[in-house]
C-alpha positions in Angstrom: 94.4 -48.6 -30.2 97.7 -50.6 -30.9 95.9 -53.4 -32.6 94.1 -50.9 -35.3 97.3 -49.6 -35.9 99.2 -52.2 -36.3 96.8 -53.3 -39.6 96.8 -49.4 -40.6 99.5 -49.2 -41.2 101.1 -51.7 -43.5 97.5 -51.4 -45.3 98.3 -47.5 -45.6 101.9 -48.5 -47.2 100.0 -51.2 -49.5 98.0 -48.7 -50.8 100.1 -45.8 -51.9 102.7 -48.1 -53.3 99.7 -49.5 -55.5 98.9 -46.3 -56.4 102.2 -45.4 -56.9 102.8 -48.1 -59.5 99.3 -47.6 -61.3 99.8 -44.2 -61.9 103.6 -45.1 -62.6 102.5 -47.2 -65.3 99.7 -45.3 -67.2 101.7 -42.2 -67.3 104.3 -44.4 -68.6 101.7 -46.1 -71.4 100.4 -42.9 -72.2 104.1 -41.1 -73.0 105.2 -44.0 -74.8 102.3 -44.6 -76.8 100.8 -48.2 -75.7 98.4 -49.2 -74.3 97.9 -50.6 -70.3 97.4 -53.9 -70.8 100.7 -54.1 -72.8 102.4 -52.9 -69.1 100.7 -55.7 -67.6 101.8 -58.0 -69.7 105.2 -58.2 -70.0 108.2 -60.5 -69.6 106.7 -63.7 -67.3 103.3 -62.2 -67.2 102.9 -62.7 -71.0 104.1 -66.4 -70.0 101.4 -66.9 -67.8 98.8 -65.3 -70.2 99.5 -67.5 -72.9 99.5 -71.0 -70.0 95.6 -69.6 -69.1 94.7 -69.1 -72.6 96.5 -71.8 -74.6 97.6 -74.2 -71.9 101.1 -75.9 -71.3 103.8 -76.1 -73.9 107.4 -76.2 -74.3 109.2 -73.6 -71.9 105.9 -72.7 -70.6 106.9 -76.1 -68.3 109.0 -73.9 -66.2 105.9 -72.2 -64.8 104.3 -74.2 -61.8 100.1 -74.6 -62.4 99.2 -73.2 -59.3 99.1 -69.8 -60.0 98.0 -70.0 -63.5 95.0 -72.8 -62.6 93.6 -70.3 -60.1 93.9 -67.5 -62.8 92.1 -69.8 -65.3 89.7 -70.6 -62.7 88.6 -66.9 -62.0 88.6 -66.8 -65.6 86.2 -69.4 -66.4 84.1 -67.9 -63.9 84.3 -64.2 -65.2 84.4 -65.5 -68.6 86.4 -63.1 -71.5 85.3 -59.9 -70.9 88.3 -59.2 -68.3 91.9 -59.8 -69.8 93.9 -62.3 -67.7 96.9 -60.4 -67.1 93.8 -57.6 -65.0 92.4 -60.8 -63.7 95.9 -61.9 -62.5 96.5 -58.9 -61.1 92.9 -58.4 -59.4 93.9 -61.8 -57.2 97.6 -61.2 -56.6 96.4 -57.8 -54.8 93.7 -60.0 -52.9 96.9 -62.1 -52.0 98.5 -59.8 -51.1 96.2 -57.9 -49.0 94.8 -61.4 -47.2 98.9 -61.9 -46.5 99.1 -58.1 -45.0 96.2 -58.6 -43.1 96.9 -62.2 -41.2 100.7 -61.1 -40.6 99.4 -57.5 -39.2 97.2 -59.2 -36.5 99.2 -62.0 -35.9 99.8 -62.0 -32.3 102.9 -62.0 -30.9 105.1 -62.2 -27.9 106.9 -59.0 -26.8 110.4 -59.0 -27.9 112.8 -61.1 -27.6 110.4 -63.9 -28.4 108.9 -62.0 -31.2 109.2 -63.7 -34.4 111.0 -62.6 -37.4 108.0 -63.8 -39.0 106.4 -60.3 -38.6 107.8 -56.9 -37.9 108.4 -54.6 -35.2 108.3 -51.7 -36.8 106.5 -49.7 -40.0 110.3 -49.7 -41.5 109.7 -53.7 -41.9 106.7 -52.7 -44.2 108.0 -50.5 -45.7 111.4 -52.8 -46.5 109.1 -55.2 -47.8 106.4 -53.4 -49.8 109.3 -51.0 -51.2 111.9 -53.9 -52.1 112.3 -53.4 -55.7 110.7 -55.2 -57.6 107.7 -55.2 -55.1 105.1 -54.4 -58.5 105.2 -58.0 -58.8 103.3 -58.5 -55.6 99.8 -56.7 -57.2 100.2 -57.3 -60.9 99.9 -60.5 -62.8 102.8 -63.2 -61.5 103.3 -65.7 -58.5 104.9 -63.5 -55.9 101.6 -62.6 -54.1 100.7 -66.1 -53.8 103.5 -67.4 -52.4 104.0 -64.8 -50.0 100.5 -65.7 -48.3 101.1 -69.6 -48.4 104.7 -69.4 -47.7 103.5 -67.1 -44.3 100.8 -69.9 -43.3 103.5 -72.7 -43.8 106.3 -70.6 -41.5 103.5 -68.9 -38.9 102.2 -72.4 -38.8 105.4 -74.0 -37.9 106.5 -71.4 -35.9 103.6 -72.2 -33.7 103.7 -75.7 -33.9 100.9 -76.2 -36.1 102.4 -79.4 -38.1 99.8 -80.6 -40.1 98.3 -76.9 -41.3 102.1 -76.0 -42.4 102.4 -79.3 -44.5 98.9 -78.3 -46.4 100.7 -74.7 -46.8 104.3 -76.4 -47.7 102.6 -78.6 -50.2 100.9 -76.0 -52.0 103.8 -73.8 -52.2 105.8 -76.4 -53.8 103.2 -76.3 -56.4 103.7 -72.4 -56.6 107.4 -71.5 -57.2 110.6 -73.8 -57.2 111.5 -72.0 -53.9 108.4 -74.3 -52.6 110.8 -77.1 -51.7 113.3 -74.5 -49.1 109.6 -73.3 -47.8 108.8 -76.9 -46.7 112.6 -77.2 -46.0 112.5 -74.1 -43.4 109.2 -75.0 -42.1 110.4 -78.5 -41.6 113.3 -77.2 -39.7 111.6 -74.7 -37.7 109.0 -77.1 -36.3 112.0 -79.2 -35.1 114.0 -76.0 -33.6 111.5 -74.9 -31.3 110.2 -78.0 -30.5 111.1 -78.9 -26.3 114.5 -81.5 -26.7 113.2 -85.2 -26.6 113.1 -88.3 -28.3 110.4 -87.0 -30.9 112.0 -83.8 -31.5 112.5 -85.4 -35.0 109.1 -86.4 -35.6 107.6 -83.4 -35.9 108.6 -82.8 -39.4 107.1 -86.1 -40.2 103.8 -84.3 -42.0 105.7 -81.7 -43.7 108.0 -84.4 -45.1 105.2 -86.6 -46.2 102.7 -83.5 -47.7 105.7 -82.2 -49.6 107.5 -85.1 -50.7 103.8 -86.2 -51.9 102.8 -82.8 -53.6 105.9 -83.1 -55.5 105.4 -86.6 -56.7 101.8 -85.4 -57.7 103.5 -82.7 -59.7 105.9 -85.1 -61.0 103.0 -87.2 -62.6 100.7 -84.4 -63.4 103.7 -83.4 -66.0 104.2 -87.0 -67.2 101.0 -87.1 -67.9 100.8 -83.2 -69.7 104.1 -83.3 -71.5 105.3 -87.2 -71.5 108.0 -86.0 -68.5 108.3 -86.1 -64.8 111.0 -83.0 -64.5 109.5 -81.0 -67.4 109.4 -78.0 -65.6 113.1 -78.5 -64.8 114.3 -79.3 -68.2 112.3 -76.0 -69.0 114.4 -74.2 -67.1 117.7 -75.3 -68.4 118.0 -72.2 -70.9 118.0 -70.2 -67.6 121.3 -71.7 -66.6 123.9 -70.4 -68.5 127.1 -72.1 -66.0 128.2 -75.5 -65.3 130.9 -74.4 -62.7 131.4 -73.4 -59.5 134.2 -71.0 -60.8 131.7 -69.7 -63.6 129.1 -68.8 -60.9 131.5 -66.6 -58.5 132.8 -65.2 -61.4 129.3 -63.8 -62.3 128.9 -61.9 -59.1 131.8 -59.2 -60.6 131.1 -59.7 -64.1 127.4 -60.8 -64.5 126.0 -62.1 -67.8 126.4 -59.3 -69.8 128.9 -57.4 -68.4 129.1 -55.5 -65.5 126.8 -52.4 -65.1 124.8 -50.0 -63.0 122.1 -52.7 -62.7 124.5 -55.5 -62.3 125.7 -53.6 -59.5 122.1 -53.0 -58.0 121.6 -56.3 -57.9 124.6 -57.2 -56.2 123.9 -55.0 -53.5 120.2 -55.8 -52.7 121.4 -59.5 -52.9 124.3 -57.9 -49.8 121.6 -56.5 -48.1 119.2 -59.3 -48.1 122.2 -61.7 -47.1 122.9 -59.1 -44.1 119.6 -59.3 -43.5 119.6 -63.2 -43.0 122.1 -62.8 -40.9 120.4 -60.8 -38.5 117.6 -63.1 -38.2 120.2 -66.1 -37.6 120.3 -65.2 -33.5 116.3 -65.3 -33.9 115.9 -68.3 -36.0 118.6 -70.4 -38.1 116.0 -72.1 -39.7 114.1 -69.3 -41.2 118.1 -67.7 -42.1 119.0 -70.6 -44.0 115.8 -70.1 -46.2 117.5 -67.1 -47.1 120.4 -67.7 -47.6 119.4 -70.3 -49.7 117.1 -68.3 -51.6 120.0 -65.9 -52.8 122.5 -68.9 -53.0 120.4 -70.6 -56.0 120.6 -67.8 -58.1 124.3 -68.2 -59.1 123.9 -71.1 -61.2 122.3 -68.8 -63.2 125.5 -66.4 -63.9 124.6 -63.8 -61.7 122.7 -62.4 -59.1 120.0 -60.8 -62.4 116.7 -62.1 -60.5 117.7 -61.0 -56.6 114.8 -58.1 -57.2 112.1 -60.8 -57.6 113.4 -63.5 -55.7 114.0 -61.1 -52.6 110.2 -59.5 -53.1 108.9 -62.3 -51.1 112.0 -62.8 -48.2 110.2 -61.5 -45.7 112.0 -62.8 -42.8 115.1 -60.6 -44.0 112.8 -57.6 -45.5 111.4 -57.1 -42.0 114.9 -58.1 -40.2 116.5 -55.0 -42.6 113.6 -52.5 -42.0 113.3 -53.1 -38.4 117.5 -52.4 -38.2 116.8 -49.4 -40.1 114.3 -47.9 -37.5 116.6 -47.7 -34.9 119.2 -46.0 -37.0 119.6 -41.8 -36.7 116.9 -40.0 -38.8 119.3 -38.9 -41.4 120.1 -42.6 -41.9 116.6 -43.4 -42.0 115.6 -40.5 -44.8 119.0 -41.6 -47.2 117.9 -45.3 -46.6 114.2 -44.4 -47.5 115.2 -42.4 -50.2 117.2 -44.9 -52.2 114.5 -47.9 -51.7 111.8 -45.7 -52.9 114.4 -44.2 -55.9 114.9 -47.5 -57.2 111.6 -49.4 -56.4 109.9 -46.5 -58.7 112.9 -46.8 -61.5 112.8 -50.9 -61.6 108.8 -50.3 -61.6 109.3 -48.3 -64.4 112.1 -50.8 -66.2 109.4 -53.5 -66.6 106.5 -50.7 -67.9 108.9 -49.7 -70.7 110.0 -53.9 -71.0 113.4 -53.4 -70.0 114.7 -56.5 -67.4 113.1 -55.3 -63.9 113.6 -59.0 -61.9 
């Protein structure tokens, strides 16, 4: 019936492009001559790794314990017989999976009061589970995580469930910097489609308090670990390379390095996913300003470098794009479909070999 399919068929996608990236990557470990483990350990993975096995230090600050405290966790409890990076990536697929299951069956309204929280059509699956850098939803990183607790704070709000989205805002916040426009949205939302009143405002009261209050508890936790409240921001100051507003814009054509075929890639998933946001501004304004934002706070940076693994967890604008897609002609839909799985497998393959795949 429509219900069984509705599940099918995102879990159907979820599979093959796990299998597509598993045998992606040991092909890729056996040509090249190392091993597995070595694939599923690269760039911010081996980051994580060393936070479960050695604990917090220096840069390592920039990583929020969330994520790495339920990978130690599962750890402790397996003991070390199972590497972290396969234990990381054993409960970002079970993320992942829990977050494709809830949204599937999430009931909704026919359309136009569907939410843009879930899609219309297989297209906003596939947007979302081909995006590019969509390996980091299964393997060992935060992605899978958030996705599932940024859901229950949105879904939550979006039904007017204040207090469960402020548990879900508080522990995203404790996930990933983008945490704080999570609670930010889901504050929003909750006042949006609230009826017009005197207490319209109130609403957003627990989300205020549960996130303002998870972040002060993060704020001590790293006094207390490294001797300073904004560790994980001074952390991340290496990752900031301008200090202008003119230095930011000029990124976008030039990028850190130089402009390039990547550079360029970047640029125009960052388009798309801006587009995208767009399109889900007549649905919710809320849920378009998170982003917006999302995309916007990569430019401090110097360019748009991360937009592959900050976008793998937009899914607002993933399913907005996808959905627009479906009722495009068929030849649009095959060139479309083409190109997102061309370069989801080629940025899949990037971070096998250690080139920069975020």
């Amino acid at each position: 019936d429509a219900s069984r399919m509705r599940i099918w068929i995102p879990l159907a996608l979820t599979g093959a492009m796990i299998v597509h990236h598993a045998v992606l990557w040991a092909l890729t470990a056996a040509r090249r001559g190392f091993s597995l483990l070595e694939v599923m350990n690269r760039w911010d993975s081996a980051h994580y790794t060393a936070i479960v096995e050695q604990g917090y230090s220096g840069v390592l600050y920039a990583f929020l314990p969330l994520y790495p405290a339920l990978v130690a966790a599962a750890r402790r409890f397996l003991g070390d017989a199972v590497a972290v990076p396969w234990i990381g990536a054993a409960l970002s697929t079970a993320f992942l999976l829990s977050f494709v299951a809830w949204c599937a069956t999430r009931e909704e309204p026919a359309p136009p009061e569907h939410s843009p929280l879930t899609p219309r059509t297989g297209w906003g699956w596939f947007a979302l589970l081909y995006s590019p850098a969509s390996y980091a939803l299964h393997s060992h990183h935060t992605e899978a995580v958030f996705l599932l607790l940024s859901f229950g704070a949105l879904a939550s709000a979006w039904d007017g469930r204040a207090w469960r989205a402020a548990v879900f805002c508080a522990l995203c916040v404790w996930t990933r910097n983008q945490g704080v426009f999570v609670a930010g949205a889901a504050a929003l939302l909750l006042i949006e489609r609230a009826p017009s009143g005197a207490r319209r405002m109130a609403r957003s009261v627990p989300i205020i308090v549960l996130a303002a209050s998870a972040y002060a508890a993060l704020m001590l936790w790293e006094s207390h670990q490294a001797g300073d409240p904004f560790a994980h921001l001074r952390a991340q100051r290496h990752w900031v390379p301008v200090t202008t507003v003119g230095e930011a814009f000029r990124g976008l054509w030039w990028g850190r390095h130089g402009p390039g075929a990547t550079h360029v890639l970047h640029n125009l998933f960052a388009a798309a996913l801006v587009l995208a946001s767009v399109l889900v501004w007549r649905r919710s304004r809320a849920l378009a300003l998170y982003g917006l934002i999302s995309i916007a706070v990569m430019l401090p940076q110097g360019d748009l470098g991360n937009s592959f693994r900050f976008g793998a967890v937009l899914f607002p604008a993933l399913f907005a794009a996808g959905d627009w897609i479906a009722y495009r002609p068929w030849w649009v839909r095959v060139a479309v479909a083409s190109a997102v799985a061309w370069l989801n497998h080629r940025v899949t393959h990037a971070f096998a070999i250690g080139n920069w795949a975020y």
